[in-house]
C-alpha positions as CSV (number, residue, x, y, z in Angstrom):
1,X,75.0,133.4,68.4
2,X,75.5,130.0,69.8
3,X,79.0,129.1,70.5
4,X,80.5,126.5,68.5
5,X,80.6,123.2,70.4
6,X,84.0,121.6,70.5
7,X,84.4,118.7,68.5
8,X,85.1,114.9,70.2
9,X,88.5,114.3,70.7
10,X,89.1,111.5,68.2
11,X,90.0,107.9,69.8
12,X,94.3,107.8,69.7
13,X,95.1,105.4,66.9
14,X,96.9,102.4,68.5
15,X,100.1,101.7,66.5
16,X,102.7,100.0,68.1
17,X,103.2,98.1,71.4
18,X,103.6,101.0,73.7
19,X,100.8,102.4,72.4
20,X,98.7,99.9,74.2
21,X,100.7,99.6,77.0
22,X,99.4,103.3,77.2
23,X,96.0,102.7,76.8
24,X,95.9,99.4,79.3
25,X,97.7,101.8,81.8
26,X,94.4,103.8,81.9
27,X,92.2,101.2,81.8
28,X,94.0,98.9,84.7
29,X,93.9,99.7,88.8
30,X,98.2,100.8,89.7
31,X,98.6,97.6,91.6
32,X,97.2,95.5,88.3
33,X,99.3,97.2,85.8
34,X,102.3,97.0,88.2
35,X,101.9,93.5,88.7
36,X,101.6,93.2,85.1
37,X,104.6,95.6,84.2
38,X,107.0,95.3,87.2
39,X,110.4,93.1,87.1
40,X,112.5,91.9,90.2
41,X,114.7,94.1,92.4
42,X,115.6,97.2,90.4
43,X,114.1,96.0,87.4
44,X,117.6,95.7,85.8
45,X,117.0,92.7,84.1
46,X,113.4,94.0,82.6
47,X,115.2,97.2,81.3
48,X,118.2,94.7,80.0
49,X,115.9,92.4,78.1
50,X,114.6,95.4,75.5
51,X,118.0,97.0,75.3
52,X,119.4,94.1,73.8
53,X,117.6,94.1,70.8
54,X,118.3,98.2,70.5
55,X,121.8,96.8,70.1
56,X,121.4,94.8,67.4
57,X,121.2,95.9,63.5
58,X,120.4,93.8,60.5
59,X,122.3,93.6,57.4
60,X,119.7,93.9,54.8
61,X,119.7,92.1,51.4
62,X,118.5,94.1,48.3
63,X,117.4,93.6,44.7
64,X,115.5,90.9,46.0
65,X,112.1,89.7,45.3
66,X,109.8,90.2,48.6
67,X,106.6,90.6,46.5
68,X,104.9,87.9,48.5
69,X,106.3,86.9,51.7
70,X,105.4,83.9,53.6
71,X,105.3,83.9,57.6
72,X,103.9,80.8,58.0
73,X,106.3,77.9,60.1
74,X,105.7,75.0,62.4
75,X,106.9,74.6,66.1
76,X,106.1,71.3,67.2
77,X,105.0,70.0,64.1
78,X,102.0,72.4,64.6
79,X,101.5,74.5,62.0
80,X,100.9,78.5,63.0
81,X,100.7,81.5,60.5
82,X,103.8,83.1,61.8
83,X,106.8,82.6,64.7
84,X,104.9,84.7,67.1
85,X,103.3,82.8,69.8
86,X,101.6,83.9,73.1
87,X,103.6,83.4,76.2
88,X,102.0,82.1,79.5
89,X,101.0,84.9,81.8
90,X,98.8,85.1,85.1
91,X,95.6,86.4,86.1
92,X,94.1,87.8,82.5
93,X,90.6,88.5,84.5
94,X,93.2,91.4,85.9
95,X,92.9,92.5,82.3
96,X,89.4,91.6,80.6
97,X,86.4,90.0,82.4
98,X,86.7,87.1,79.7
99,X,90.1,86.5,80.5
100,X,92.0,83.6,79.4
101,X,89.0,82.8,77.3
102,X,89.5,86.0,75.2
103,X,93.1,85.2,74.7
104,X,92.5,81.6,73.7
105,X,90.4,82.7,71.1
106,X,92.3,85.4,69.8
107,X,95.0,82.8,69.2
108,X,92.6,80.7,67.1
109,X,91.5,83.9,64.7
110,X,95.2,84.3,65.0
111,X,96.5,81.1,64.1
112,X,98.9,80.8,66.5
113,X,99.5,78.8,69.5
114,X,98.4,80.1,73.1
115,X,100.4,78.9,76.2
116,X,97.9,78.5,79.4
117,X,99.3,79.6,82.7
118,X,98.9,77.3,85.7
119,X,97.9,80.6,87.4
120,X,95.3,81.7,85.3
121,X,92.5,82.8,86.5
122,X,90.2,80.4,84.0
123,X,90.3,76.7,84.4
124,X,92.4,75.1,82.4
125,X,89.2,72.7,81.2
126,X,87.7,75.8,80.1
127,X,90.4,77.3,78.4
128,X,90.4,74.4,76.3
129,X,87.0,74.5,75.5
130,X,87.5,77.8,74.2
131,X,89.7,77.0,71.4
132,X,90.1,74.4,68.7
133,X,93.5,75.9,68.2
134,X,97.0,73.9,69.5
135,X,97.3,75.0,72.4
136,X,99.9,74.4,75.5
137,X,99.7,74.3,78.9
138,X,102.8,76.0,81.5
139,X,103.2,73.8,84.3
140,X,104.5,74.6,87.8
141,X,106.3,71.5,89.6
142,X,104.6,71.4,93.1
143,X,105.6,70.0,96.3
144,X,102.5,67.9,96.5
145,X,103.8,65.2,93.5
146,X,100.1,63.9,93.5
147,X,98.7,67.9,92.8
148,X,101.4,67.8,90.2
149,X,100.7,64.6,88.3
150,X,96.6,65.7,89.0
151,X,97.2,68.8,86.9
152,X,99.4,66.8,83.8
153,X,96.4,64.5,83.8
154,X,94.0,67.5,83.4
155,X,95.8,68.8,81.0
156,X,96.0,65.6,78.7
157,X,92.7,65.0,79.3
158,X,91.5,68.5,78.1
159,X,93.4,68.4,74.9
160,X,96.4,70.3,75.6
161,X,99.4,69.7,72.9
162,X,102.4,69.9,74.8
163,X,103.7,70.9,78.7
164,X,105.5,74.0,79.0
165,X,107.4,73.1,82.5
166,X,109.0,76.7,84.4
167,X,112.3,75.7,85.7
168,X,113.5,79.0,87.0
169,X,111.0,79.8,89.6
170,X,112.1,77.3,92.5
171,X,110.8,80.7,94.9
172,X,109.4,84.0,93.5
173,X,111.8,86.8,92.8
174,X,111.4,89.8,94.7
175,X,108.8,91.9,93.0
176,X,108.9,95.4,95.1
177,X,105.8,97.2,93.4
178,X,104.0,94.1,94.0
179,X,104.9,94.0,97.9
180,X,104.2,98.1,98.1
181,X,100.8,97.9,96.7
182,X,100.3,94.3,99.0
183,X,99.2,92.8,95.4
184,X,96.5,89.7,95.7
185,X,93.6,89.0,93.5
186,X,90.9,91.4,93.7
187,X,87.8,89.9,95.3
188,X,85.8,87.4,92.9
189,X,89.2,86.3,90.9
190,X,91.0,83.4,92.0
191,X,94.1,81.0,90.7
192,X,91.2,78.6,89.1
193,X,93.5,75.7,88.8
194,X,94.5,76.4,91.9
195,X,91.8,76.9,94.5
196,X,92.9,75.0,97.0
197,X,96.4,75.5,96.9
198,X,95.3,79.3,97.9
199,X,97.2,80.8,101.1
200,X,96.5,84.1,102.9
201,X,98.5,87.4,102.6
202,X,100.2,89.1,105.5
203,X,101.2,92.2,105.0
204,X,104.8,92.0,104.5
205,X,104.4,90.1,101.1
206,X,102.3,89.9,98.4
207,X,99.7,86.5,98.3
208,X,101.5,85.6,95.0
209,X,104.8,85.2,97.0
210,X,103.1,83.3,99.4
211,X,101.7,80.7,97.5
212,X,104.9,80.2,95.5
213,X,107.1,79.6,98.7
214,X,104.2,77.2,99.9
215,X,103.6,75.1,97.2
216,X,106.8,75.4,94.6
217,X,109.4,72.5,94.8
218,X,112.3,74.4,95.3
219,X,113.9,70.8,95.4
220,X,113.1,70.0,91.5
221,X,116.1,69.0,89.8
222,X,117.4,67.2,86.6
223,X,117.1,63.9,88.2
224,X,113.3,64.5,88.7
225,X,112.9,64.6,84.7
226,X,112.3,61.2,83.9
227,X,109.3,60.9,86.9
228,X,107.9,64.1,85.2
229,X,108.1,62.7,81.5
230,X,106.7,59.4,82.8
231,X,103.3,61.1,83.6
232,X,101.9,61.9,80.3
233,X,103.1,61.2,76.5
234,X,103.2,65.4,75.7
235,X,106.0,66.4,74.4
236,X,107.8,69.0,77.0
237,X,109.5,72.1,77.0
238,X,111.9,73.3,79.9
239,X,111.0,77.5,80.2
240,X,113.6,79.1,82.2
241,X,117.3,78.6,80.2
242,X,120.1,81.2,79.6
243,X,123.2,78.8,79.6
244,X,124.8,76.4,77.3
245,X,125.3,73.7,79.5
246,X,121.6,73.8,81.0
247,X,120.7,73.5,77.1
248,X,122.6,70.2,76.4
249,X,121.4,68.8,79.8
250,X,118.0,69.0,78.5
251,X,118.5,68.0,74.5
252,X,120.3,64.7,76.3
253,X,117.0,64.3,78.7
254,X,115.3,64.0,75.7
255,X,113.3,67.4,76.0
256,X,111.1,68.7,73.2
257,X,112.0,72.5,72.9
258,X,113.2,75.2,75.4
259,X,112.1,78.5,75.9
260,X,115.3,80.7,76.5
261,X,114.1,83.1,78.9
262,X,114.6,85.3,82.3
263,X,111.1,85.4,82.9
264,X,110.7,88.7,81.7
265,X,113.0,90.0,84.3
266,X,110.7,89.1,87.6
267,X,113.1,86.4,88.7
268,X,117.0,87.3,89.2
269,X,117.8,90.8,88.6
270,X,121.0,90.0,87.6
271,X,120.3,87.8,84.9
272,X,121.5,88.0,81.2
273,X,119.2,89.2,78.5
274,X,117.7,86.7,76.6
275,X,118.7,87.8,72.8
276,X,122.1,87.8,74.1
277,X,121.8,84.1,75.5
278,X,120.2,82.9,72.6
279,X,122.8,82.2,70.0
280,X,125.3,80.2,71.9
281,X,122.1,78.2,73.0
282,X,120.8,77.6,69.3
283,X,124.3,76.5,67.8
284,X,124.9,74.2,71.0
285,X,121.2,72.8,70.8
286,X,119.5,74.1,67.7
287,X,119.5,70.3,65.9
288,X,118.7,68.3,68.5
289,X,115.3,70.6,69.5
290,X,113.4,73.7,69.3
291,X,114.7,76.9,70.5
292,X,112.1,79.6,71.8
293,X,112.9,82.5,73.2
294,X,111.1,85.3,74.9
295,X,111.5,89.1,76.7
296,X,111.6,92.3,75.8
297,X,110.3,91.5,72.3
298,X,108.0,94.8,71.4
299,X,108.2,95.2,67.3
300,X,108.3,93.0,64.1
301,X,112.5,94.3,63.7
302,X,112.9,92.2,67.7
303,X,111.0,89.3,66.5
304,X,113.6,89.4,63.0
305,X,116.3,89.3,65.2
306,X,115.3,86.7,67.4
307,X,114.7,84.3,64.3
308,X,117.9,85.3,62.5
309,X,119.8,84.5,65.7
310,X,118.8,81.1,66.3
311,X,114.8,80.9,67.7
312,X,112.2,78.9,65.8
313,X,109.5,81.3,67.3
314,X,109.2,84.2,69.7
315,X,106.1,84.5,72.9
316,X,104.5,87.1,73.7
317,X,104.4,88.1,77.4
318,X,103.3,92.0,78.4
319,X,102.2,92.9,74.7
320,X,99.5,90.3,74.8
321,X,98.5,91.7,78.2
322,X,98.2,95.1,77.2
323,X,95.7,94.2,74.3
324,X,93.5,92.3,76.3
325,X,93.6,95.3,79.1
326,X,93.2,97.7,76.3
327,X,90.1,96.1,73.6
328,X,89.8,92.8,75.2
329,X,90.0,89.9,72.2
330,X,89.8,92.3,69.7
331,X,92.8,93.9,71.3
332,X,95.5,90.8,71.6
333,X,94.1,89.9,68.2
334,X,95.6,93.3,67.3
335,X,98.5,93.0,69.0
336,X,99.6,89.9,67.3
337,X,98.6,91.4,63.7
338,X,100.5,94.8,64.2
339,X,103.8,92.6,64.8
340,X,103.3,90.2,62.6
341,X,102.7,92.9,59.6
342,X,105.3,94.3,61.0
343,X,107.7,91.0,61.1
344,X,106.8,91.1,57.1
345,X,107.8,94.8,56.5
346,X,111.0,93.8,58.2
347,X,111.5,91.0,56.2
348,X,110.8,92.8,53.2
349,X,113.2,95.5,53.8
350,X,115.9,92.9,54.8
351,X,115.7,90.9,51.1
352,X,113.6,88.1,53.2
353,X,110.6,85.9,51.3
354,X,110.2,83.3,53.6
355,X,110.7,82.5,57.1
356,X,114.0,80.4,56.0
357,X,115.5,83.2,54.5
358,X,116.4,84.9,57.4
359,X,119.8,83.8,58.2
360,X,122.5,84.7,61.5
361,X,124.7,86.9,59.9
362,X,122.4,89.1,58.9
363,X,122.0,90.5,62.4
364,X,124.7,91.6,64.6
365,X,126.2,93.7,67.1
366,X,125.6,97.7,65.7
367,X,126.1,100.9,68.1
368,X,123.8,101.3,70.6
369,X,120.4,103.8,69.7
């Protein structure tokens, strides 16, 4: 008698955001899902960012009618099918062979807006061929002003909608997985905006660290604004707020949206969550522009809290990144459906049709989970 063979293990159904970080972790090298996953320091401000939204609870509506809920807003003026956008990130060849060009056209299917990093590891020109979509592109300010301006005009030209300028990253946070594993691009990827900016590693830091205390402008400051906004007629966004004051500063500099954000915890360790900046910022700023935030964001119930407490859209950062790593464009296509079905299930079970519906005091302060 022959013995029964075992049957195939079937493929683990991928339901929420961890689940994929799961599945890119087996899929990714350790020092490409470290770069990927690790914050600064101690990583204090990475853990921070999610355990503010475990904080929060919402203060549901009922007996109301959530039949047929509508996601659909506009940041920018550009329409998207729902307030969930895709943050910049580095190095998406890491990830996928297609890279940037998978995520740019999962945005599309997606209807949603993709933000291009100045470190991707796909041009910038082709990025923009890959889409029809809105699109943006995240700008570093460089020492070299002519590089700088070179890479606003190449952005213009290529179609881009709107500059999404990093203003907390005058040097690289200390990223200690990064310097253990002596991250750099594997052999065959490069910074493809970048080429010739490219520096050598040494073996204290990693080549990221490198070209960031090379070619940053540490020296960037408000008064450099108006030169910046005098190279192109894109609208721009300052990425990189937490306080009040930094907020009006750039609503009175006639900026077009900020991004509240830590960046993701790989800058100061110290720094405040995001959710938790976000209200003071949205009251102070919230008519005069658009208020973004990102971090720690993992569910449809984060991105609900995020809108009800003052942002006109979320980003995606790490979630996006562990589609791509896990099914490629299929994968961030995924990832952007499973929260935004879940942002609607949230909405429905909080007595919210529309986008507009969801209102501040509906989240607040709960005990901690």
């Amino acid at each position: 008698m022959q013995p029964k063979k075992k049957a195939p293990k079937s493929k683990a159904k991928l339901l929420t955001v961890k689940d994929y970080q799961r599945a890119a972790k087996q899929k990714l090298s350790k020092a490409a899902y470290d770069y990927y996953r690790s914050g600064a320091e101690s990583e204090r401000a990475l853990s921070r960012n999610e355990e503010a939204f475990r904080r929060l609870v919402v203060w549901y509506r009922v007996l109301v009618d959530v039949e047929n809920r509508d996601l659909s807003t506009k940041v920018l003026g550009f329409p998207v099918t729902s307030p969930i956008l895709i943050a910049p990130t580095a190095y998406h060849k890491l990830a996928c062979p297609e890279g940037e060009l998978a995520t740019a056209r999962a945005a599309q299917n997606s209807g949603t807006i993709y933000v291009a990093s100045t470190l991707s590891t796909t041009s910038l020109e082709h990025i923009a061929e890959a889409s029809q979509a809105p699109k943006w592109f995240q700008l570093y300010v460089h020492k070299d002003r002519v590089f700088t301006q070179s890479l606003v005009a190449r952005a213009e030209e290529s179609g881009y909608d709107a500059l999404v300028v990093t203003v907390d990253t005058p040097l690289l946070g200390r990223r200690l997985r990064d310097e253990r594993n002596g991250f750099s691009l594997p052999p065959g990827l490069e910074m493809a905006n970048l080429s010739s900016a490219l520096v050598e590693q040494n073996e204290d830091a990693s080549a990221l660290s490198h070209y960031v205390a090379n070619r940053h402008d540490a020296a960037f400051t408000w008064a450099d604004l108006p030169w910046l906004r005098s190279l192109s007629h894109l609208p721009i966004i300052l990425k990189g707020i937490v306080r009040v004051d930094d907020a009006v500063r750039a609503a009175d500099a006639g900026i077009a949206g900020i991004i509240v954000s830590n960046h993701g915890g790989r800058q100061l360790d110290s720094a405040p969550s995001t959710i938790e900046a976000l209200p003071a910022i949205a009251d102070a700023v919230g008519s005069r522009l658009e208020v973004f935030v990102d971090g720690g964001i993992r569910s449809g119930d984060d991105v609900f809290k995020a809108l009800a407490l003052g942002a006109r859209a979320v980003l995606l950062g790490r979630p996006i990144l562990w589609g791509l790593a896990a099914e490629g464009q299929a994968g961030v296509e995924n990832v952007l459906k499973l929260l935004t079905e879940d942002l609607s299930r949230v909405m429905a079970l909080a007595g919210c049709k529309r986008i507009a519906d969801i209102e501040r005091g509906m989240v607040t302060v709960g005990a901690s989970s």
